[in-house]
VMD Tcl script that draws the C-alpha trace (Angstrom):
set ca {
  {0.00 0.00 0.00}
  {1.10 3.89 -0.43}
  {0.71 6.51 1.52}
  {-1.96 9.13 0.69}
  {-0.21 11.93 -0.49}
  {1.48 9.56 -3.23}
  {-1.84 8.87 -5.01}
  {-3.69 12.11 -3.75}
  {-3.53 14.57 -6.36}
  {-3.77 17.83 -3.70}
  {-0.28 18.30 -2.61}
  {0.16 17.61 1.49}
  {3.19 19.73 3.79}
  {5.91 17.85 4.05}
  {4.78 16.18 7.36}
  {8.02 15.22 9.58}
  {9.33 18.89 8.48}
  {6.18 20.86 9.02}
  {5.39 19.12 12.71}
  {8.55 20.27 13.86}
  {8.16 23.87 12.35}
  {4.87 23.85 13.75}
  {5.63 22.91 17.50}
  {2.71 23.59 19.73}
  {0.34 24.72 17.11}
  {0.27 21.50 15.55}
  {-1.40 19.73 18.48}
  {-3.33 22.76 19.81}
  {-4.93 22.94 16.32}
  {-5.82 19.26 16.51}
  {-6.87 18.84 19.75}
  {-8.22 22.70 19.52}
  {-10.63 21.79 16.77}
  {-11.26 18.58 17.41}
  {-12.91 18.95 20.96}
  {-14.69 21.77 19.38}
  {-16.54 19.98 16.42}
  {-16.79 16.89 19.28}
  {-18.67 19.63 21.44}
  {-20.61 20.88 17.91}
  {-21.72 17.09 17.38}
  {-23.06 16.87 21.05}
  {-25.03 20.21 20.87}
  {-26.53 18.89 17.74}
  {-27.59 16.03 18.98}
  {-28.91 17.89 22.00}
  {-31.24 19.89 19.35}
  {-32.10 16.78 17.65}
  {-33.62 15.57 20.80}
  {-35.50 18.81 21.81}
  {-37.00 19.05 18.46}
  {-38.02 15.62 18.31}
  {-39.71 16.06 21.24}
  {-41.48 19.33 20.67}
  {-44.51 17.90 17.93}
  {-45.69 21.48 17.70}
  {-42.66 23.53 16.80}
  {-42.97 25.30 13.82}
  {-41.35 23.91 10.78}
  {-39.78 21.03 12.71}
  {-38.72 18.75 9.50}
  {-36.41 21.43 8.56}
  {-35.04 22.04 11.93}
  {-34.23 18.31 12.39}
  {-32.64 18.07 9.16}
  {-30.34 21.29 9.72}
  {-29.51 19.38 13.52}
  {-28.78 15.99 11.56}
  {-27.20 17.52 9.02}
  {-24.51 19.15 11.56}
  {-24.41 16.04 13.56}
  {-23.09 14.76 11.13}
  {-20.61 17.22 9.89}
  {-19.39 17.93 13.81}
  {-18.98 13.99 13.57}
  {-17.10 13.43 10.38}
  {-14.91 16.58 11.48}
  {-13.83 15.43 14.67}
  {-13.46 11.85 13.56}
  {-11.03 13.13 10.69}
  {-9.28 14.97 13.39}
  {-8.69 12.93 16.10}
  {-7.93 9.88 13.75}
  {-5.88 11.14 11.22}
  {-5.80 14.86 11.06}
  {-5.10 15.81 7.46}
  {-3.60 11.94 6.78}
  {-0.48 13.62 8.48}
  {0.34 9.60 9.98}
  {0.65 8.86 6.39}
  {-1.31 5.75 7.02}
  {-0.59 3.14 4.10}
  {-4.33 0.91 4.42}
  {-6.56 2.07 1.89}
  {-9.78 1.60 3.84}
  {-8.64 4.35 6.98}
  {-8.00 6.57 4.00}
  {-10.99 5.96 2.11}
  {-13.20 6.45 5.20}
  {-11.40 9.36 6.52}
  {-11.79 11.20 2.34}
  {-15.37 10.70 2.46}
  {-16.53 11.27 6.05}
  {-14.23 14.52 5.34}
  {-16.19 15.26 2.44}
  {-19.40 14.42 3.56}
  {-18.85 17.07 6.58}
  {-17.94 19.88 4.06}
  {-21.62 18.93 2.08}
  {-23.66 18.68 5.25}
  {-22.39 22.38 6.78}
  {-23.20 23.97 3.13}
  {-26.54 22.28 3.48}
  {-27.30 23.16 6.73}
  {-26.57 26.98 5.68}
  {-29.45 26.28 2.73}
  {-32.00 24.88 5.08}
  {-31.67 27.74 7.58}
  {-31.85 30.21 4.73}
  {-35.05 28.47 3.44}
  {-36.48 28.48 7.45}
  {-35.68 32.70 7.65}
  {-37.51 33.53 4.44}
  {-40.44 30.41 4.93}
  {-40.70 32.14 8.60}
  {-40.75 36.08 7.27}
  {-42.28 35.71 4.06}
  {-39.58 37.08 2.20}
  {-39.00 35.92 -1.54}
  {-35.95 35.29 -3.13}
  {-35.12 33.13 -5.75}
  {-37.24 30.44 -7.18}
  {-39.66 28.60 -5.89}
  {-38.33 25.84 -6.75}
  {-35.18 26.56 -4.66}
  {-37.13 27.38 -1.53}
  {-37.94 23.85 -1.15}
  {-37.05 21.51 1.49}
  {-37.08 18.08 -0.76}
  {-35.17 19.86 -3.64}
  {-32.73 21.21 -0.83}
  {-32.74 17.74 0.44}
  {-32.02 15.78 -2.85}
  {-29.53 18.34 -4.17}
  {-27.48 17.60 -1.16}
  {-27.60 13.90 -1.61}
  {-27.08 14.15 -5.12}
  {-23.74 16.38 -3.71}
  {-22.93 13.43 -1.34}
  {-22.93 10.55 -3.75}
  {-20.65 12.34 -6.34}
  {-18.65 13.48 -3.89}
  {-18.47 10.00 -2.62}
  {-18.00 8.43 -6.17}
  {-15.46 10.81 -7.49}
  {-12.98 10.73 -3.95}
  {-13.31 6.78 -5.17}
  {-12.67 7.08 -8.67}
  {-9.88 9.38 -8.10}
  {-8.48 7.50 -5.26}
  {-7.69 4.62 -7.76}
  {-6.97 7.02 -11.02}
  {-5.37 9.46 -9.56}
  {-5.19 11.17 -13.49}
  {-9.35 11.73 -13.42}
  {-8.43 14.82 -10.24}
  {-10.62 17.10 -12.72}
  {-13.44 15.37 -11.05}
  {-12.14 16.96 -7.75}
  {-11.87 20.35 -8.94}
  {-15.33 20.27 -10.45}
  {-16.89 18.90 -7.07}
  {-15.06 21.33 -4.97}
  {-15.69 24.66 -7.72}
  {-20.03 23.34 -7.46}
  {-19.62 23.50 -3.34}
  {-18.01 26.62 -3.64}
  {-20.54 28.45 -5.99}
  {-23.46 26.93 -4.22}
  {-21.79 28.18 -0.90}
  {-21.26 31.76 -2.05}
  {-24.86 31.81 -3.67}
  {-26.53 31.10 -0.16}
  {-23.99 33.07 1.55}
  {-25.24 36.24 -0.59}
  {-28.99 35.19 0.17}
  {-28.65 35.58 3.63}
  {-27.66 39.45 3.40}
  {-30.29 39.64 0.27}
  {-32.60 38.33 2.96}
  {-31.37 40.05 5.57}
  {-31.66 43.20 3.87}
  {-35.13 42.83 2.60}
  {-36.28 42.07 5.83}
  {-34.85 45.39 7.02}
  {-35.78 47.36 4.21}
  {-39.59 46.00 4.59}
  {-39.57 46.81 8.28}
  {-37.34 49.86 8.40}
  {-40.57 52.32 8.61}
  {-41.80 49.70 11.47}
  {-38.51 49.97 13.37}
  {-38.47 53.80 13.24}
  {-42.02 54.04 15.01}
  {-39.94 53.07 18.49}
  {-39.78 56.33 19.10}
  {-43.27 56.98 19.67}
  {-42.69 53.87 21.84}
  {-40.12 54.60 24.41}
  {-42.47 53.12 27.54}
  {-43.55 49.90 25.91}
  {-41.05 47.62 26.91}
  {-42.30 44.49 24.62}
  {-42.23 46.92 21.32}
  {-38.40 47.77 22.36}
  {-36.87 44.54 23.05}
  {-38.90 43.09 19.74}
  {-37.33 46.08 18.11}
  {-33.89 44.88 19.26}
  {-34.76 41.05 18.42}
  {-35.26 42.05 14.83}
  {-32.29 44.14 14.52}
  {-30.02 41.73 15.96}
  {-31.41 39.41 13.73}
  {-30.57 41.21 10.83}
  {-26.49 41.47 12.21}
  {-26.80 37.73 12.38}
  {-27.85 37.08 8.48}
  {-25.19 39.86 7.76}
  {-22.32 37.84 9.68}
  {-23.66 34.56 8.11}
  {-23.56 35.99 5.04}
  {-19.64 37.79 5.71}
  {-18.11 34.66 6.89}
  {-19.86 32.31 4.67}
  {-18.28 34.07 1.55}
  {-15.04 33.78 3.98}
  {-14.87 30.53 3.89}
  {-16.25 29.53 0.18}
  {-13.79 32.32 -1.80}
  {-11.43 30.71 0.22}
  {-12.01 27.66 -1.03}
  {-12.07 28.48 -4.75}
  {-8.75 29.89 -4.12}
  {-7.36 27.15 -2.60}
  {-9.21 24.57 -5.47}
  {-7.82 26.87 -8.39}
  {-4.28 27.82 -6.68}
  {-1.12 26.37 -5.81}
  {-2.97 23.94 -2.99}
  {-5.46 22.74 -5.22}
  {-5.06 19.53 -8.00}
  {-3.27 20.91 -10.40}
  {-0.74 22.03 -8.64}
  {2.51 21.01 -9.84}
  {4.64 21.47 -6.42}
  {4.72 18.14 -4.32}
  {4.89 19.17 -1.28}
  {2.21 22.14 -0.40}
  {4.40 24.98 1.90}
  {3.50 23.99 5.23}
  {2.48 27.38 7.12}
  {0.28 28.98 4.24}
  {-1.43 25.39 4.28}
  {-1.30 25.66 7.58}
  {-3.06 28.96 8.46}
  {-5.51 28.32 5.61}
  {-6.53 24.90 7.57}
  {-7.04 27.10 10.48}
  {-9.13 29.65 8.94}
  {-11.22 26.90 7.25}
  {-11.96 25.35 10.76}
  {-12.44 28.78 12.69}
  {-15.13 29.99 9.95}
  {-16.81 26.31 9.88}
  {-17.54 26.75 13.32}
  {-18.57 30.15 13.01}
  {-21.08 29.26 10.59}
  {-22.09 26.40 12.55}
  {-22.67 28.52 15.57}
  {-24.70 31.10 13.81}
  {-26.70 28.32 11.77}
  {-27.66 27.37 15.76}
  {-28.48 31.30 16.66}
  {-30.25 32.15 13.75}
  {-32.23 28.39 14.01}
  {-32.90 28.45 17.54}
  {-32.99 32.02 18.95}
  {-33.40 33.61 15.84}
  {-36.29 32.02 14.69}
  {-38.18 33.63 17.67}
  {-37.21 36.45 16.43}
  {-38.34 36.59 13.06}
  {-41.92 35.51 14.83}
  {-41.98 38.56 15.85}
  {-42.04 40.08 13.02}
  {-45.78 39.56 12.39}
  {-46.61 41.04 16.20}
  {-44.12 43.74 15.80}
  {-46.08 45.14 12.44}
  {-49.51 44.47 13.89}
  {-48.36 46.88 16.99}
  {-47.98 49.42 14.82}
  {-50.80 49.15 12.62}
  {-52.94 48.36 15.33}
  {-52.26 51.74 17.33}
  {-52.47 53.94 14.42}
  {-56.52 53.11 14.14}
  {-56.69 54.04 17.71}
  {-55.05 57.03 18.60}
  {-56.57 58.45 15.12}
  {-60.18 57.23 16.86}
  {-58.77 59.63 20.19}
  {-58.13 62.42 17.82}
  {-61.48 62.73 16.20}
}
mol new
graphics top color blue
foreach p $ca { graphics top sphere $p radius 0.5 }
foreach p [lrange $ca 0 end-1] q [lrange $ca 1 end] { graphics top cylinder $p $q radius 0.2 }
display resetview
């Protein structure tokens, strides 16, 4: 058997080399990360349970599907991590390699679908169009990312064995990446139109500064609309960064052998920190958030509601 990196067409660090450049990074970004995704894993499963249990919760398919989906992807993370992190034990049997590729893979799909469900749950919940219908659709969400998972799964095979077929890596990692930036964009879109729709709304505090419930909905809605903006900054983060990495000198066709070990390294780093990021807001705007954009509907009827009756007290 060979070692990864000799059949692998991305080019690894030189591992004995970099480890000993790296010194106490090395294991603080393994250990780091992987108690963190470990921890992400648990809280999803946490979620999975409460959901589960709560029949009534609005829109409750899609929240257990964004809570498996992350399960999964805090699982295949921290497995990858704390097993082999980044084939670095250059491992010679095939089947530790194989698993570790796809549950790798599979972790990157399930965090860009999760991002697409809770986009789909903040414009189902506010009524806010974008896009197609067809898009805004739970099973076509659902069986795009399967689709994702099963080439993804076929082509780490097929290149694993044919190492000259790595074109069918660059075109699975350039789809995730557009797909990624296209939802990351939606969430300010959706952000914005949220805002813009209840900008004339918001400004009406002011003839509210002694009704407590009409402030801190106020607030709700505004941090709300920070949230889809950060989503929306750090998911473009994270997906430009990986169409420079796929297209550039740590991508496929990259002639070098060895990748240099402390850009590859700090771009692993920012990868993780911005996965969890996302993660962590996907939770917010999912669990908190969702309360929030409830109150959109009792925020507007305040308003239009106490119009009628102080124009009743005037005449």
């Amino acid at each position: 058997m060979v070692s990864p990196e000799q059949v692998w067409p991305e080019p690894f660090p030189d591992w004995p080399k970099a480890i000993r450049d790296w010194g106490w990074m090395w294991p603080a970004h393994i250990f780091g990360f992987g108690i963190l995704f470990a921890l992400l894993t648990l809280y999803a499963l946490y979620c999975l349970y409460r959901f589960y249990q709560a029949a009534f919760v609005r829109q409750r398919i899609h929240l257990l599907t964004v809570n498996l989906e992350l399960f999964i992807a805090g699982l295949g993370r921290s497995l990858g991590l704390f097993w082999d992190p980044y084939f670095s034990t250059r491992s010679s049997f095939a089947n530790q390699n194989l698993i570790l590729l796809i549950s790798w893979g599979v972790a990157t799909a399930c965090i860009t679908s999760a991002l697409s469900i809770m986009l789909l749950i903040f414009l189902q919940t506010t009524k806010t169009n974008l896009g197609s219908p067809t898009l805004r659709n739970l099973t076509f969400l659902t069986i795009m990312t399967l689709s994702n998972i099963i080439y993804m799964v076929m082509t780490n095979l097929i290149v694993r064995f044919y190492p000259q077929t790595k074109v069918l890596i660059f075109t699975c990692h350039i789809t995730f990446s557009l797909w990624g930036l296209a939802i990351s964009v939606g969430y300010f879109v959706a952000g914005s139109r949220m805002w813009r729709n209840l900008k004339p709304t918001l400004q009406a505090r002011y003839a509210h500064r002694h009704d407590q419930c009409f402030l801190r909905d106020a607030r709700r809605l505004k941090r709300l609309f920070f949230l889809m903006c950060a989503a929306s900054v750090f998911g473009v983060a994270k997906f430009a960064l990986s169409l420079y990495v796929s297209a550039g000198e740590f991508g496929v066709f990259s002639d070098q052998r060895y990748a240099k070990h402390w850009p590859w390294f700090f771009i692993q780093t920012t990868f993780r920190i911005l996965e969890l990021l996302l993660s962590a807001l996907v939770f917010r705007i999912g669990v908190k958030g969702r309360k929030d954009c409830d109150q959109r509907v009792i925020f507007a009827r305040k308003t239009i509601v106490e119009k009628p009756v102080k124009a009743e007290t005037a005449s």
